[in-house]
N, C-alpha and C positions, 0 to 999 in steps of 0.2 A: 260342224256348222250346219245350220237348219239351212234347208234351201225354201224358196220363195213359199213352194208349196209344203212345206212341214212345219211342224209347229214344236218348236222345245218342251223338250221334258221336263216338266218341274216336279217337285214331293212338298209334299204338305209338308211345314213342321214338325205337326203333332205326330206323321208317319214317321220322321228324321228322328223323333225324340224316342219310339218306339225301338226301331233299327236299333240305334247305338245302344239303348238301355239293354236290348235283348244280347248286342256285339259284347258289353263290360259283363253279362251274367257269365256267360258260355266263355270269357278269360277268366273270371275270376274261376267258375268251379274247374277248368282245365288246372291253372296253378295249386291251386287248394289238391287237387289229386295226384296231381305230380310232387308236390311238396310231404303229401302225405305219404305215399310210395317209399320216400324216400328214408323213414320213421317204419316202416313197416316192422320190423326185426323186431325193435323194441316195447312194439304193441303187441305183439303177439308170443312174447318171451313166456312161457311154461314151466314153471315151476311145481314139479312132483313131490309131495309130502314124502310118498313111499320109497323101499328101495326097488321098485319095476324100472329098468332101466340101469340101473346103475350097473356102471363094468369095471368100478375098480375095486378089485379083490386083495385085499388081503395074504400074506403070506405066511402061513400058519407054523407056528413052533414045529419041532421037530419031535418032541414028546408030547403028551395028550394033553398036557397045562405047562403054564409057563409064561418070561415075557415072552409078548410079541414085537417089541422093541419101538413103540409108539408112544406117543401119550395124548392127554386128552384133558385140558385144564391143567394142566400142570402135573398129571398125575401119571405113572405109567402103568401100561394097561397089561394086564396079565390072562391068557387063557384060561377061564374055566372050564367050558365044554363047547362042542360042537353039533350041531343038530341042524334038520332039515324045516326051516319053515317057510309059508311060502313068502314071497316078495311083496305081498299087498296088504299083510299081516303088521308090517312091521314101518313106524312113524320116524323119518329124520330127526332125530334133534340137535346135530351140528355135524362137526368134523373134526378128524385130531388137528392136536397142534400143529402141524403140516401144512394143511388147507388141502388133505389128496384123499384120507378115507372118509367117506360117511358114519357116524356113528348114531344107532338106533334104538331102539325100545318097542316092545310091543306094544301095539295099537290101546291094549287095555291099562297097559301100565299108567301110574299116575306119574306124569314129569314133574323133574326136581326132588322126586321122594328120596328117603337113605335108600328105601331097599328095591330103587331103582333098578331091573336087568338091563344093559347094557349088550349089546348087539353087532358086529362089523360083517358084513358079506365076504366069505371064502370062495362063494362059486354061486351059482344061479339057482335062487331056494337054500342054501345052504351059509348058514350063519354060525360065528363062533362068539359065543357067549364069552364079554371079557369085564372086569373088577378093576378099578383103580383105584393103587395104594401109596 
């Protein structure tokens, strides 16, 4: 309570209307950030064309060709050969039937051709060329 000799403090309006507009700015972008935080994972989710990264290798016949006992569209995949290329060399374009290996192509290959190479990771830089029949 004001005493005889003070005078109440009043606020203008047009200041009150100031105040709270600036009060609803500074909640809404805290929610909006908090709510965003919350979505983070999904915004920023990475998706690698290449095989860099990938760590699931393959377990390679036991002779130089052969199945590998996988398939891939319906087909089962057979070792041709094994060679060393690098990981940045070579383009995703699915997975066997599983949903656990990668299956690849070189970067220059034309996808969906017949004479499509066909690619799985054995080890890091190291691919084993496979045909399905």
């Amino acid at each position: 309570m004001p005493g005889p000799d003070k005078e109440a403090v009043t606020i203008e309006p047009w200041a009150a209307g100031i105040g709270l507009g600036t009060l609803v700015l500074v909640a809404s972008v805290a929610i909006f950030t908090a709510w965003d935080r919350t979505r983070t994972a999904s915004l920023e989710d990475v998706i690698t064309p290449t095989a860099v990264g990938d760590t699931h290798f393959i377990q390679e016949p036991k002779s130089r060709t052969g199945p590998i006992g996988l398939t891939y569209h319906g087909q089962n995949l057979d070792m041709v050969s094994k060679g060393k290329i690098r990981d940045s060399q070579l383009i995703r374009v699915g997975t066997d039937d599983s949903g656990v290996y990668a299956v690849y192509r070189l970067e220059e290959g034309k996808e969906g051709s017949k004479n499509e190479r066909l690619f799985m990771k054995a080890a890091e830089n190291e691919f084993v060329e496979v045909t399905g029949e």
